[in-house]
VOMIZA-943458 format. One record per residue (C-alpha): residue in one letter; x, y, z. Coordinates in steps of 0.05 Angstrom, whole numbers. Layout:
+-----+--------+--------+--------+
| res |     px |     py |     pz |
+-----+--------+--------+--------+
|   a |      X |      Y |      Z |
...
+-----+--------+--------+--------+
END
This chain:
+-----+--------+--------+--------+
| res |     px |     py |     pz |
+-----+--------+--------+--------+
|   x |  -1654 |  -2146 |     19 |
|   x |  -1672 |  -2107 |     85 |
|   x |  -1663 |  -2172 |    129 |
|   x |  -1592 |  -2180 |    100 |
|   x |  -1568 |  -2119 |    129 |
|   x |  -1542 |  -2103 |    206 |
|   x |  -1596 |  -2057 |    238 |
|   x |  -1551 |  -1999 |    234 |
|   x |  -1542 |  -2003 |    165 |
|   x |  -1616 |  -2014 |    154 |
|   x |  -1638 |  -1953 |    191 |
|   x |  -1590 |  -1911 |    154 |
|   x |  -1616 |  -1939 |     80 |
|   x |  -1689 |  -1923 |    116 |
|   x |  -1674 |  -1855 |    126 |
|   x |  -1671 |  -1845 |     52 |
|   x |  -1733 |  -1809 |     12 |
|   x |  -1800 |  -1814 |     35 |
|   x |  -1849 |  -1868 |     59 |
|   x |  -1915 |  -1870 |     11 |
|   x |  -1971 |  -1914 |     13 |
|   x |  -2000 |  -1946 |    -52 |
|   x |  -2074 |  -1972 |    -72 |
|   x |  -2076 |  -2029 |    -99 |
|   x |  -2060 |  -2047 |   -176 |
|   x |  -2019 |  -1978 |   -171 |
|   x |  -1956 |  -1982 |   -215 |
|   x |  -1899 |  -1963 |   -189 |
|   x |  -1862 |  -1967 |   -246 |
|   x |  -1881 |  -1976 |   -318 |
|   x |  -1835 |  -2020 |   -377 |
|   x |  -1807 |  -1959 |   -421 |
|   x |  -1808 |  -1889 |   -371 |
|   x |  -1744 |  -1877 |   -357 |
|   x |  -1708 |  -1897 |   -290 |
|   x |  -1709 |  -1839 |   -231 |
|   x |  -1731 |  -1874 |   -162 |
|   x |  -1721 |  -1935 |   -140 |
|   x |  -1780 |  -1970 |    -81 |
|   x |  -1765 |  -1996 |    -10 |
|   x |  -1814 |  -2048 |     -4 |
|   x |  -1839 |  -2041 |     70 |
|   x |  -1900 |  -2069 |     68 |
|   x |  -1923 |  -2090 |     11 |
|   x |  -1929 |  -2153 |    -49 |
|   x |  -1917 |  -2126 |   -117 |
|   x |  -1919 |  -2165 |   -189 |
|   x |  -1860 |  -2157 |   -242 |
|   x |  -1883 |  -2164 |   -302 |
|   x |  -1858 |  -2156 |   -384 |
|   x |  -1894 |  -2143 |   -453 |
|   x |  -1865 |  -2201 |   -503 |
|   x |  -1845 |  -2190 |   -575 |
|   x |  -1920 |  -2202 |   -591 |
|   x |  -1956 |  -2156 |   -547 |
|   x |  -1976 |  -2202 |   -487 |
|   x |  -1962 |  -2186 |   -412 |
|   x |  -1928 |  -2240 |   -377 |
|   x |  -1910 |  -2246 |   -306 |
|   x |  -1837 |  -2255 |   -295 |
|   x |  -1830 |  -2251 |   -216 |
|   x |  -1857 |  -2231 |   -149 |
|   x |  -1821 |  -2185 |    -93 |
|   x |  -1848 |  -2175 |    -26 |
|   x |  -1830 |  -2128 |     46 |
|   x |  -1758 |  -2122 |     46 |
|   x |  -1746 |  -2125 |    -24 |
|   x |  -1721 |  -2074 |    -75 |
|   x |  -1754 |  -2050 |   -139 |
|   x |  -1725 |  -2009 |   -195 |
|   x |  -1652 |  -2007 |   -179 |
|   x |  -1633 |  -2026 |   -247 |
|   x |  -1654 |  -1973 |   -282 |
|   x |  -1627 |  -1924 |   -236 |
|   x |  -1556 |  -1952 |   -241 |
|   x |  -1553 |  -1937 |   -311 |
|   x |  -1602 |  -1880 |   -328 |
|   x |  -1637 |  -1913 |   -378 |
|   x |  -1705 |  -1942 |   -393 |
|   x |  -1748 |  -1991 |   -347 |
|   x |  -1742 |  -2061 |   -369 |
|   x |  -1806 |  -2083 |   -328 |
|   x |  -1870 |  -2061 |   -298 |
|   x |  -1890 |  -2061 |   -227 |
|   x |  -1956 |  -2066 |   -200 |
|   x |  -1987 |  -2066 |   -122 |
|   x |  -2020 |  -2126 |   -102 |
|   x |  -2059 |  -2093 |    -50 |
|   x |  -2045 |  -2025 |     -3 |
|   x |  -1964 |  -2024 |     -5 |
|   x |  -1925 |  -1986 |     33 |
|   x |  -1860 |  -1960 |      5 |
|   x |  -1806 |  -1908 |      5 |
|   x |  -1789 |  -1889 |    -48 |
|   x |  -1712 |  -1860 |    -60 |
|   x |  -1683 |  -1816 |   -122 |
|   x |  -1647 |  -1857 |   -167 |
|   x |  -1580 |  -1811 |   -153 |
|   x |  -1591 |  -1814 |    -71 |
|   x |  -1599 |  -1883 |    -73 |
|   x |  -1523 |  -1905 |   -115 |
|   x |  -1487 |  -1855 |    -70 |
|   x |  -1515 |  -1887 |     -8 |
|   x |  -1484 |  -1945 |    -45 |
|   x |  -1412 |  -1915 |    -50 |
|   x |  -1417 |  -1896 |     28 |
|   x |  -1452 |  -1958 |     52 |
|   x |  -1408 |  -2024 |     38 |
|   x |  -1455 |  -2071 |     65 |
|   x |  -1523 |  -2050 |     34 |
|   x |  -1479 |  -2050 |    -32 |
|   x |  -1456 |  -2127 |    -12 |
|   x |  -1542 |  -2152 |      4 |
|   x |  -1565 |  -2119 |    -63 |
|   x |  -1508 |  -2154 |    -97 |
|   x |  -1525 |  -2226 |    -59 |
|   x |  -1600 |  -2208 |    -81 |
|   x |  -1585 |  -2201 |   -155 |
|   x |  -1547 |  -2267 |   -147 |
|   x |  -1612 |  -2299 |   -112 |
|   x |  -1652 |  -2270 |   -178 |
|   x |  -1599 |  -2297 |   -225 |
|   x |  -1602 |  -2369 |   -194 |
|   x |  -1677 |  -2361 |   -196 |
|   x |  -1682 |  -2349 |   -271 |
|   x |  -1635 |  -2401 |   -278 |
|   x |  -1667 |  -2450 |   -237 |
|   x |  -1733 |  -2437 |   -281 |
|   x |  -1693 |  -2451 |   -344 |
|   x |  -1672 |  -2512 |   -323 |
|   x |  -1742 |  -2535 |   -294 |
|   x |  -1755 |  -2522 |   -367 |
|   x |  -1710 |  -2576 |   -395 |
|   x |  -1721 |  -2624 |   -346 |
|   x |  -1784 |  -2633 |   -311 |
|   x |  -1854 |  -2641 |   -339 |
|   x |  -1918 |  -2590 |   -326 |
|   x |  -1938 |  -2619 |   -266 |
|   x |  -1876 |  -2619 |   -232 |
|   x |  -1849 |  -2545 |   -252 |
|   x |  -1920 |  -2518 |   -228 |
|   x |  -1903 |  -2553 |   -164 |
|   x |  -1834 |  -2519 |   -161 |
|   x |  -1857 |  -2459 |   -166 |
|   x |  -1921 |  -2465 |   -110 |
|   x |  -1869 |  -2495 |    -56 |
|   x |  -1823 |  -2433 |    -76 |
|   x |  -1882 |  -2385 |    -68 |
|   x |  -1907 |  -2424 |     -1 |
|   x |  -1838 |  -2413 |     27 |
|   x |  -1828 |  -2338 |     17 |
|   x |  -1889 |  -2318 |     20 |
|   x |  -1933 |  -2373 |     55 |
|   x |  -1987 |  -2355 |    118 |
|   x |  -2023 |  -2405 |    154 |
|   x |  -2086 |  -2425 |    135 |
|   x |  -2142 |  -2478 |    159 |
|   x |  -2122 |  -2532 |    102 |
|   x |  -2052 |  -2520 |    109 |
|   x |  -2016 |  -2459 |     71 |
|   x |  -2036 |  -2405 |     27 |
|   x |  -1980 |  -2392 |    -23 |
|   x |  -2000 |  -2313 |      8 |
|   x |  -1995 |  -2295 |    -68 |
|   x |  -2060 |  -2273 |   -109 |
|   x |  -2037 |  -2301 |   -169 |
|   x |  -2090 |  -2328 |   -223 |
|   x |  -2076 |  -2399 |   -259 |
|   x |  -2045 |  -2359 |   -320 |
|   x |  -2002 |  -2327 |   -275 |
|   x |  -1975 |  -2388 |   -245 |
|   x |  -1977 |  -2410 |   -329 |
|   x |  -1928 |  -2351 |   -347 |
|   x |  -1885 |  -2363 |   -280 |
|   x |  -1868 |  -2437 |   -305 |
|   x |  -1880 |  -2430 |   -385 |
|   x |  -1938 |  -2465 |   -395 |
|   x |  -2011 |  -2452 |   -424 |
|   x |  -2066 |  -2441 |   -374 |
|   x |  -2105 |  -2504 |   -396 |
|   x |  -2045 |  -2541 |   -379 |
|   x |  -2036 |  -2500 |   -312 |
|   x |  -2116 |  -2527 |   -295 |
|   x |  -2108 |  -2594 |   -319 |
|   x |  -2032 |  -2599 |   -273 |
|   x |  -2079 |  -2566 |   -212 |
|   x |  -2127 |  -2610 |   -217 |
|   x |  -2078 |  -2667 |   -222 |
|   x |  -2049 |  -2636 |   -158 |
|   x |  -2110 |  -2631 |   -120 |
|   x |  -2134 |  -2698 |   -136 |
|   x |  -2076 |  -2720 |   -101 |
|   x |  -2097 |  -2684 |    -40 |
|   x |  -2033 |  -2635 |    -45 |
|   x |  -2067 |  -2567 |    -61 |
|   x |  -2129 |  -2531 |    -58 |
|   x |  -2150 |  -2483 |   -106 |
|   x |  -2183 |  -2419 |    -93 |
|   x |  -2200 |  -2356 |   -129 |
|   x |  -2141 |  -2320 |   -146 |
|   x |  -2101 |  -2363 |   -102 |
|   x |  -2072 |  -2431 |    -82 |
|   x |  -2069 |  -2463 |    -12 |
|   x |  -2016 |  -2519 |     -2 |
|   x |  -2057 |  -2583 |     39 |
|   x |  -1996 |  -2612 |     42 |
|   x |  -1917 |  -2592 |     43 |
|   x |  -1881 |  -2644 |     42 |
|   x |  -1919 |  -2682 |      1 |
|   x |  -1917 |  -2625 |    -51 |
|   x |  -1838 |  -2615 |    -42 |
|   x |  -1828 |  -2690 |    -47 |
|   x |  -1859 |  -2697 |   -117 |
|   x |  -1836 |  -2623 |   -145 |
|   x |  -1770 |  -2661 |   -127 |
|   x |  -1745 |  -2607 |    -81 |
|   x |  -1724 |  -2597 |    -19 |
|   x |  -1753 |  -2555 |     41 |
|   x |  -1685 |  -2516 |     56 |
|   x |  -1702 |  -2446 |     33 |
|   x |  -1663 |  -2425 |    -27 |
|   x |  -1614 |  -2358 |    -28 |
+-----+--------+--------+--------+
END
């Protein structure tokens, strides 16, 4: 959200609350507490994730710097629908619920970019339905490694790390599979020289031979 903004308008959002560093797999907010702040992601990877109707955790997104976390809640007062959890050392600043919706009445155009990003979400979830109906394993994991290679990608020696540390029944829960299917699709992928697994991570050998069979293009969504 912060590189939607003009600079003035960013440096006026960033004047709001205070700036707080996290540990790693701190959470920053928990599914149930009720809604008061809302996080500035500065520097920082965090993982969304939701309890099911049978007790299991499953990972339903991932937001990096510039990204907002926990605005929902504070718009309505009421309960937290997800939890949040650090990746690694995050920095953050973290805003009172209240502070943060009246900046919204005052400030037209961060009201506009959070708008725009819960459009960007909605087409996301969306998107992942539809993978859902109409692609195989295989081909939805690989949707959703050139997605993570895009927004959150770093160079590496083999080609590019997906710059998430996300474990194979992460990437399951992200595309609605099983993790023996998620090891049996990586495989599958690596065989054909398009990925390389690594502990707690993927690395993309090669792009455009990944976004040509996930059937995607490499035009950045949103």
């Amino acid at each position: 959200m912060l590189d939607r903004l003009p600079e003035a308008a960013r440096e006026d959002l960033l004047r709001l609350g205070s700036p707080v560093t996290y540990p790693g797999r701190h959470v920053l907010v928990r599914e149930g507490d009720p809604g008061h702040a809302v996080y500035l992601l500065l520097d920082a990877l965090v993982k969304v994730t939701a309890l099911t109707e049978n007790g299991s955790r499953t990972l339903l997104s991932i937001r990096a710097s510039g990204d907002v976390v926990g605005e929902t809640a504070a718009f309505g007062d009421c309960a937290r629908t997800a939890t949040v959890t650090t990746c690694g050392r995050s920095l953050v600043r973290v805003v009172k619920g209240p502070v943060f919706t009246a900046h919204l009445a005052r400030a037209p155009e961060v009201a506009a970019a959070l708008s725009r990003v819960a459009m960007d979400r909605l087409r996301f979830a969306n998107r992942r339905r539809l993978d859902f109906a109409g692609y195989e394993a295989d081909v939805r994991l690989a949707r959703v490694l050139v997605d993570l290679a895009v927004q959150h990608g770093r160079p590496h020696r083999e080609g590019v790390d997906v710059g998430v540390p996300v474990t194979q029944a992460e990437l399951g829960e992200l595309v609605g599979i099983r993790e023996r299917t998620v090891q049996k699709a990586m495989h599958d992928l690596s065989a054909r020289g398009l990925v390389l697994q690594r502990h707690r991570g993927v690395v993309v050998r090669d792009m455009e031979g990944l976004t040509t069979f996930a059937d995607l293009s490499l035009r950045p969504s949103g």
